[in-house]
Residue frames as qw, qx, qy, qz and C-alpha x, y, z in Angstrom:
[[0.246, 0.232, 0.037, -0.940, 38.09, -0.82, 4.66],
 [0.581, 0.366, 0.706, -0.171, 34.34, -1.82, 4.08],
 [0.217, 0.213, 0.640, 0.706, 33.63, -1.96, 0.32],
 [0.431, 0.152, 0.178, -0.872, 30.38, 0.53, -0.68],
 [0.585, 0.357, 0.715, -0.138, 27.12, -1.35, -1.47],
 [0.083, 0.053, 0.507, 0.856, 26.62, -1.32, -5.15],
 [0.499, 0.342, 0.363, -0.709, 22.98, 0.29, -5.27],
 [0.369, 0.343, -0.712, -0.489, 22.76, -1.36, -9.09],
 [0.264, -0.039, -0.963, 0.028, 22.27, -4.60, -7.38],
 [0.240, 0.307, 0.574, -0.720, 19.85, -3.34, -4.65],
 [0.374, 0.368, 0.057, -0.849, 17.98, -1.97, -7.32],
 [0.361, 0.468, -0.700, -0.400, 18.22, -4.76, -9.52],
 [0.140, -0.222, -0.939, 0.220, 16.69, -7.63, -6.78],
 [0.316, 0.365, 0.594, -0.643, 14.23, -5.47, -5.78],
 [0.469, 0.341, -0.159, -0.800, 12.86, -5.27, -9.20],
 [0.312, 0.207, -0.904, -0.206, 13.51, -8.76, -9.96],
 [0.204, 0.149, 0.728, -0.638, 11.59, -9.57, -6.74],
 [0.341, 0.347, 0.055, -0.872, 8.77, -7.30, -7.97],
 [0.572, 0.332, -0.516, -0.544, 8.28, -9.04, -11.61],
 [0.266, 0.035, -0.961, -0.062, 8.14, -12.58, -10.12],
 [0.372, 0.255, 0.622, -0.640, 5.69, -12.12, -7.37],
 [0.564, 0.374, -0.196, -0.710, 3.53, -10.88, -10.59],
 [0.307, 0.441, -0.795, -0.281, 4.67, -14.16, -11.84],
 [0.549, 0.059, -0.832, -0.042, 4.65, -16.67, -9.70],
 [0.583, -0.705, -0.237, -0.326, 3.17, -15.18, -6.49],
 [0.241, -0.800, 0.433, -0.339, 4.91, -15.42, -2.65],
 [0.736, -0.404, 0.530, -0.117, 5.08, -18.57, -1.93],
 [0.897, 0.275, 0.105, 0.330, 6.81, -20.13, -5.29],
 [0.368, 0.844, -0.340, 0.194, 9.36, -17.16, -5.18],
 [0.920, -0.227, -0.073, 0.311, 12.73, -18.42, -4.36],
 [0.193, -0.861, 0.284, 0.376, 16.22, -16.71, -3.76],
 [0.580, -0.101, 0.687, 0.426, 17.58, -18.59, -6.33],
 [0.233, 0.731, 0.446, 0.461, 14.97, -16.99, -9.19],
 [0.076, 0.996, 0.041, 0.002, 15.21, -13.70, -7.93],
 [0.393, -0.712, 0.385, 0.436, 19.23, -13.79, -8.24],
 [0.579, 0.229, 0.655, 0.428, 19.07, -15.45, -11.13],
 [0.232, 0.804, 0.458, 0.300, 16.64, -12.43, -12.88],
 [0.156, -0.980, -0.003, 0.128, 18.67, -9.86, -11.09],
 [0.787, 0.503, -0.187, 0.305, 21.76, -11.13, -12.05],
 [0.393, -0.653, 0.509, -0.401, 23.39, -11.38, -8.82],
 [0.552, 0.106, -0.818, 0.121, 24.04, -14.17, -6.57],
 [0.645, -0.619, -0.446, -0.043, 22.28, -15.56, -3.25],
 [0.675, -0.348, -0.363, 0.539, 24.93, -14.71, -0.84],
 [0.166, 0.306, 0.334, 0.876, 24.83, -11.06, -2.29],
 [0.439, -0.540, -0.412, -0.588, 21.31, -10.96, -1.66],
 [0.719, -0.429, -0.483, 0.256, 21.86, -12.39, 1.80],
 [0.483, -0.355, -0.435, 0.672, 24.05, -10.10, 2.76],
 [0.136, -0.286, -0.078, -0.945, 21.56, -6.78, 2.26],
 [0.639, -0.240, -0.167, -0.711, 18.64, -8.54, 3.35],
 [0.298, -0.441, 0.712, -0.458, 17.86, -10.55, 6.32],
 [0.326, 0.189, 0.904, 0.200, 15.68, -13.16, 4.81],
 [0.128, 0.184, 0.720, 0.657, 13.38, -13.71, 1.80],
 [0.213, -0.757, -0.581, 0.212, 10.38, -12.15, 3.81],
 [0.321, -0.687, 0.078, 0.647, 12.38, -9.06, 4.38],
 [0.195, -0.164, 0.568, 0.782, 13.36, -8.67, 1.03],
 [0.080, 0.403, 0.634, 0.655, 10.20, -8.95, -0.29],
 [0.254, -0.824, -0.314, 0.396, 8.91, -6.40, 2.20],
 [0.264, -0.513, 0.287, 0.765, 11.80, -3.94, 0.87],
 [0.172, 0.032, 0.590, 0.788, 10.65, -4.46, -2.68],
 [0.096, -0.818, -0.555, -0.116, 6.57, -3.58, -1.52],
 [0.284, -0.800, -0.103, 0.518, 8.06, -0.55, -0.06],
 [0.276, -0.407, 0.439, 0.752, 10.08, 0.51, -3.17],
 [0.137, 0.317, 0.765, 0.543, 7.60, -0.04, -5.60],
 [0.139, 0.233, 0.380, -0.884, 4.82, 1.80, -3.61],
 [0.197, -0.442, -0.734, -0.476, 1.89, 0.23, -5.87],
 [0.339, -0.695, -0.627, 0.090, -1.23, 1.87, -4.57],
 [0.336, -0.724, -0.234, 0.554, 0.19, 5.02, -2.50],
 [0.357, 0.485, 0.392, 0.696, -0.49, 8.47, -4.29],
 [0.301, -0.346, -0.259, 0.850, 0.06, 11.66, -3.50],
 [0.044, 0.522, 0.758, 0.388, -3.05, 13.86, -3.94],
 [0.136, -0.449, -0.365, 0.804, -4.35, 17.75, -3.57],
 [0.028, 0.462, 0.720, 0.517, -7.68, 18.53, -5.27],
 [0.016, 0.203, -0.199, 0.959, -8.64, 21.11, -2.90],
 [0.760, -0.153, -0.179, -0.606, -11.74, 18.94, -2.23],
 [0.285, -0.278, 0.890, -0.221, -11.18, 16.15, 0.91],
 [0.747, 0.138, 0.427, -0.491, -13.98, 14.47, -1.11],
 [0.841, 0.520, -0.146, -0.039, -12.14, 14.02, -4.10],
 [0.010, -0.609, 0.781, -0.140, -8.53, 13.79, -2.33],
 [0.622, -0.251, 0.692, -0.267, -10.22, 10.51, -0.44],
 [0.813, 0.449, 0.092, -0.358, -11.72, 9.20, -3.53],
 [0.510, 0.735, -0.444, 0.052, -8.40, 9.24, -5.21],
 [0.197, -0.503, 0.726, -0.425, -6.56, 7.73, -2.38],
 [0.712, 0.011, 0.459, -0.531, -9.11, 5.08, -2.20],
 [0.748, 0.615, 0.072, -0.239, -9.12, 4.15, -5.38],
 [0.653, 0.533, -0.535, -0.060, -5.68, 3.80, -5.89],
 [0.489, -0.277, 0.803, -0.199, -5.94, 1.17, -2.98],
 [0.876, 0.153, 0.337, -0.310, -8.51, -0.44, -4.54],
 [0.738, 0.538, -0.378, 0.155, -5.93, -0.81, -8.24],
 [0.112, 0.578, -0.773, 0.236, -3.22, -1.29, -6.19],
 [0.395, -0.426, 0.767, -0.274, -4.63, -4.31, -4.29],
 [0.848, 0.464, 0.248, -0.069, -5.97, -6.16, -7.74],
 [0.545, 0.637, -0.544, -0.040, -2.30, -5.78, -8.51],
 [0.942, -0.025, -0.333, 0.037, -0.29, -9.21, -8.22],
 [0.170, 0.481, -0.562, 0.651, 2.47, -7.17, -6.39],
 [0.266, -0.290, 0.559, -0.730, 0.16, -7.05, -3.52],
 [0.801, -0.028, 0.158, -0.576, -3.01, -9.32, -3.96],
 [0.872, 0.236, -0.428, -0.008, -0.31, -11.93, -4.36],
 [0.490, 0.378, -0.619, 0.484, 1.57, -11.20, -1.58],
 [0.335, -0.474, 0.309, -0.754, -0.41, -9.53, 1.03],
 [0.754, -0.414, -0.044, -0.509, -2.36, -12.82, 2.13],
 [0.936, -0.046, -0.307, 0.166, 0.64, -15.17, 2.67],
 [0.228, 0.404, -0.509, 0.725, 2.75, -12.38, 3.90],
 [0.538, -0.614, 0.169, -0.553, 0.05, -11.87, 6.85],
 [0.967, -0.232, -0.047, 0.097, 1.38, -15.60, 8.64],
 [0.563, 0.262, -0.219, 0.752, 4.99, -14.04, 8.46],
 [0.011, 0.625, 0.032, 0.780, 4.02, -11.15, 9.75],
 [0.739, -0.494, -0.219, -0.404, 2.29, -12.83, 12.84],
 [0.877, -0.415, 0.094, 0.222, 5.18, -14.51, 13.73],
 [0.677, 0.021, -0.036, 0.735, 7.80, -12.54, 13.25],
 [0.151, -0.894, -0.316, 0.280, 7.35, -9.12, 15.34],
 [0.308, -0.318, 0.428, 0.788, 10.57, -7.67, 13.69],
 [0.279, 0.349, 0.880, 0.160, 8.77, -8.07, 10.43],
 [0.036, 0.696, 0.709, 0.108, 5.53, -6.98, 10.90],
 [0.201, -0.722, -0.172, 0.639, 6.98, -3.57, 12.17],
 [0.246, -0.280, 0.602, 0.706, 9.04, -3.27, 8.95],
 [0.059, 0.486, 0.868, 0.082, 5.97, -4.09, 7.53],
 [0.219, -0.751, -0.480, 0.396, 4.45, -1.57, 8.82],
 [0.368, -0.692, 0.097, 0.614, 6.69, 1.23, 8.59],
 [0.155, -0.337, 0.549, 0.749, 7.72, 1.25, 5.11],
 [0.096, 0.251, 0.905, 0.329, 4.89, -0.60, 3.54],
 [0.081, -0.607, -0.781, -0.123, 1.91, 0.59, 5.13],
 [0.436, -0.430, -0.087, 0.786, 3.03, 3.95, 6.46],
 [0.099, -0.182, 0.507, 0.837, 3.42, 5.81, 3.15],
 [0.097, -0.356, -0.748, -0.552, 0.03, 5.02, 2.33],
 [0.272, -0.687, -0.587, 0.331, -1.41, 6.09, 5.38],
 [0.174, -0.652, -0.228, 0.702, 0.13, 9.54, 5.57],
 [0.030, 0.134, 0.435, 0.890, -0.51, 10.73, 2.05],
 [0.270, -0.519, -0.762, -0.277, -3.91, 10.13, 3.13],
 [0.413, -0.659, -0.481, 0.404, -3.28, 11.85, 6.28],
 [0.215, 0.000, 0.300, 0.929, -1.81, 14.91, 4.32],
 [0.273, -0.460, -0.546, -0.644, -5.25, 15.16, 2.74],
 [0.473, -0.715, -0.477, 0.194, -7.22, 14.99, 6.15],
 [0.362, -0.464, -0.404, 0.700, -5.05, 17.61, 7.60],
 [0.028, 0.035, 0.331, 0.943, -5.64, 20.13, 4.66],
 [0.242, -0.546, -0.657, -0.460, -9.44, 19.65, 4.72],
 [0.417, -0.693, -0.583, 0.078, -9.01, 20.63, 8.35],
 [0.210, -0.149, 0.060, 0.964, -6.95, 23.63, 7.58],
 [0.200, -0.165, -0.384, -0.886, -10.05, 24.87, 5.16],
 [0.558, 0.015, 0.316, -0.767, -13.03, 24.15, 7.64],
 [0.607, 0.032, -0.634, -0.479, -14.46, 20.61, 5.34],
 [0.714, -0.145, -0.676, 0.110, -14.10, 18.32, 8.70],
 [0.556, -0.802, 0.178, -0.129, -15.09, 18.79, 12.64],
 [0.215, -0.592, 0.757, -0.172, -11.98, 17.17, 14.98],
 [0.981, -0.074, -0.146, -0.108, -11.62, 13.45, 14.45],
 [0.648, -0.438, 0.614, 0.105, -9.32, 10.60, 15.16],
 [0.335, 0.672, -0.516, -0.414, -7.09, 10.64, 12.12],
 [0.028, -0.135, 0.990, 0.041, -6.61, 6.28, 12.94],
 [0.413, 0.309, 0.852, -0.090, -9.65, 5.31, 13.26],
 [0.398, 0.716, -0.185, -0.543, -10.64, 7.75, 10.24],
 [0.200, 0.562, -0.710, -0.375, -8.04, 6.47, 8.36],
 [0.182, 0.060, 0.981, -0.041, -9.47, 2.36, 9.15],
 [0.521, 0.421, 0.663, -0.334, -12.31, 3.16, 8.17],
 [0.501, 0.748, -0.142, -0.411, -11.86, 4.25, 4.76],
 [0.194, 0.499, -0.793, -0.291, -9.02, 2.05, 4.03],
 [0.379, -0.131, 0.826, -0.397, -10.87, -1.41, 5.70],
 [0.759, 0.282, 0.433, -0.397, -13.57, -2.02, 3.30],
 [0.574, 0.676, -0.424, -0.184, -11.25, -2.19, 0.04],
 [0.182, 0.338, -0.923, 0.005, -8.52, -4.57, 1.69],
 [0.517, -0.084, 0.729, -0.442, -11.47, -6.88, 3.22],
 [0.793, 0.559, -0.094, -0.223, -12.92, -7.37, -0.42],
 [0.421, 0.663, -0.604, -0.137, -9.72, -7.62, -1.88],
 [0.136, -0.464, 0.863, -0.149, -8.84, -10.60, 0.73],
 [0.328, -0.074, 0.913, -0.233, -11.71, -12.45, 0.93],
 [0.107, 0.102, -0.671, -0.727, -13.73, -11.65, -2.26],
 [0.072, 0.494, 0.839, -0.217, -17.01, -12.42, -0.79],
 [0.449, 0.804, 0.389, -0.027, -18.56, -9.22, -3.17],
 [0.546, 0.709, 0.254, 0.368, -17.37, -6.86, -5.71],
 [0.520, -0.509, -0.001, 0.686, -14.82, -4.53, -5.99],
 [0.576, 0.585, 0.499, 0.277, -16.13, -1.98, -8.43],
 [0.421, 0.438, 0.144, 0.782, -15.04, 0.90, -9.78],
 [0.381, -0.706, -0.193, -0.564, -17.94, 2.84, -8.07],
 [0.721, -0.524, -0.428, 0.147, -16.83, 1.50, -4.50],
 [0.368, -0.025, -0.250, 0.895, -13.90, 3.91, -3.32],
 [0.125, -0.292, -0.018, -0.948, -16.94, 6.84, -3.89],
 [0.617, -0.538, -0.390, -0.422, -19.38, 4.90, -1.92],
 [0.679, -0.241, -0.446, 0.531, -16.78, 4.14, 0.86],
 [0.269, 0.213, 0.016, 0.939, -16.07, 8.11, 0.64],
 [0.422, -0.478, -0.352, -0.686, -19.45, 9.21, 0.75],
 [0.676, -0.544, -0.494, -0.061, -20.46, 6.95, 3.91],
 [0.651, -0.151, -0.351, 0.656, -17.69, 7.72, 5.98],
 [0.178, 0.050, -0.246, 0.952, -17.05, 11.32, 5.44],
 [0.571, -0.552, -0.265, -0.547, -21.32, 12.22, 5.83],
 [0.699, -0.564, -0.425, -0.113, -20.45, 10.34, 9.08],
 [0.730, -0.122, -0.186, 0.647, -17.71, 12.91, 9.89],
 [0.088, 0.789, 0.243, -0.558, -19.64, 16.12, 9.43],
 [0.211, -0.318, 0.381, 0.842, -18.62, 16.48, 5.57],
 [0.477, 0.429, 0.552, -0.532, -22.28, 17.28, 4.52],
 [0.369, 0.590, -0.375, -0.612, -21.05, 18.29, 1.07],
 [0.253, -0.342, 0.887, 0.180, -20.35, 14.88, -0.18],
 [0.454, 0.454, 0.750, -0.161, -23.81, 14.57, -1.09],
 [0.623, 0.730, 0.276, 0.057, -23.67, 17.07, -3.90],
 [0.414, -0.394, 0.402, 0.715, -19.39, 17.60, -4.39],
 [0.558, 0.809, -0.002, -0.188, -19.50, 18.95, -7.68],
 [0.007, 0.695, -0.654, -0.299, -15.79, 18.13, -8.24],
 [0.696, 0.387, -0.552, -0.247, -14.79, 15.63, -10.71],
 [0.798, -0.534, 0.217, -0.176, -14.53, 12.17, -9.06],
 [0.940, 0.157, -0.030, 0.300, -11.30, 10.97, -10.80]]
């Protein structure tokens, strides 16, 4: 009879995971430091997780930096918010340490990149898409295309964040907001009156 998994341990690499990235970034983590700090053992770790790629895919997905559920009754302030906690979430070391060396895994390993995908990037979309559909329950947006909607609002924060070639200020999530949704028929956007945090 198979033994149950001890969730303790699950929980206990992925955090370990988590706190080194912060540390030491993706490409010095090893399976050896994160068993050590989880207090576990490699082969342990092996058998939950298919390699060290995977695993640290499982612990971006459990940690969910960045992805916030949001209902402000205003798609100008829902986006804002949503935006914004890309922008903090990708000036943490979870991600702005991991995302640019994970993207060469990801390329070459289609398994991956889905997983990737799915758990990681997924969750951040549809809270976002939540917010879209509610604005078009209450009349705020014509019919769009909820993907390419969603790229364009999310695209100018992670391009900064990767390649730092200008600022990533506070003020940017409401100027991303602003351009887009004016170019989506949300005229208000120019004088919301709701609070922008």
């Amino acid at each position: 009879m198979a033994r149950r998994r001890d969730e303790r341990i699950d929980r206990a690499v992925l955090a370990a995971v988590s706190e080194l990235v912060r540390e030491v970034g993706y490409s010095a983590l090893t399976m050896e430091a994160v068993a050590a700090r989880a207090g576990t053992t490699k082969p342990a770790i092996r058998r939950r997780w298919k390699s060290q790629q995977h695993l640290v895919v499982a612990a971006m997905a459990h940690e969910r930096v960045g992805v916030v559920e949001i209902d402000t009754g205003c798609l100008h302030c829902d986006i804002i918010g949503h935006l914004e906690a890309l922008r903090v979430g990708m000036a943490d070391p979870a991600l702005s340490r991991v995302i640019p060396a994970l993207l060469a895994d990801l390329a070459n390993d289609p398994q991956l990149h889905e997983e990737f995908l799915a758990i990681v990037w997924e969750p951040r979309r549809n809270a976002c898409v939540v917010s879209l559909r509610r604005a078009q329950e209450r009349g705020e947006v014509k019919q769009l295309d909820i993907d390419l909607l969603l790229d364009l609002f999310a695209a100018p924060i992670v391009f900064r964040a990767l390649f730092r070639h200008a600022e990533l200020g506070p003020d940017f999530a409401e100027l991303v907001t602003h351009a887009v949704l004016v170019g989506v028929g949300d005229t208000r956007t120019s004088y919301c009156t709701h609070p922008a945090g």
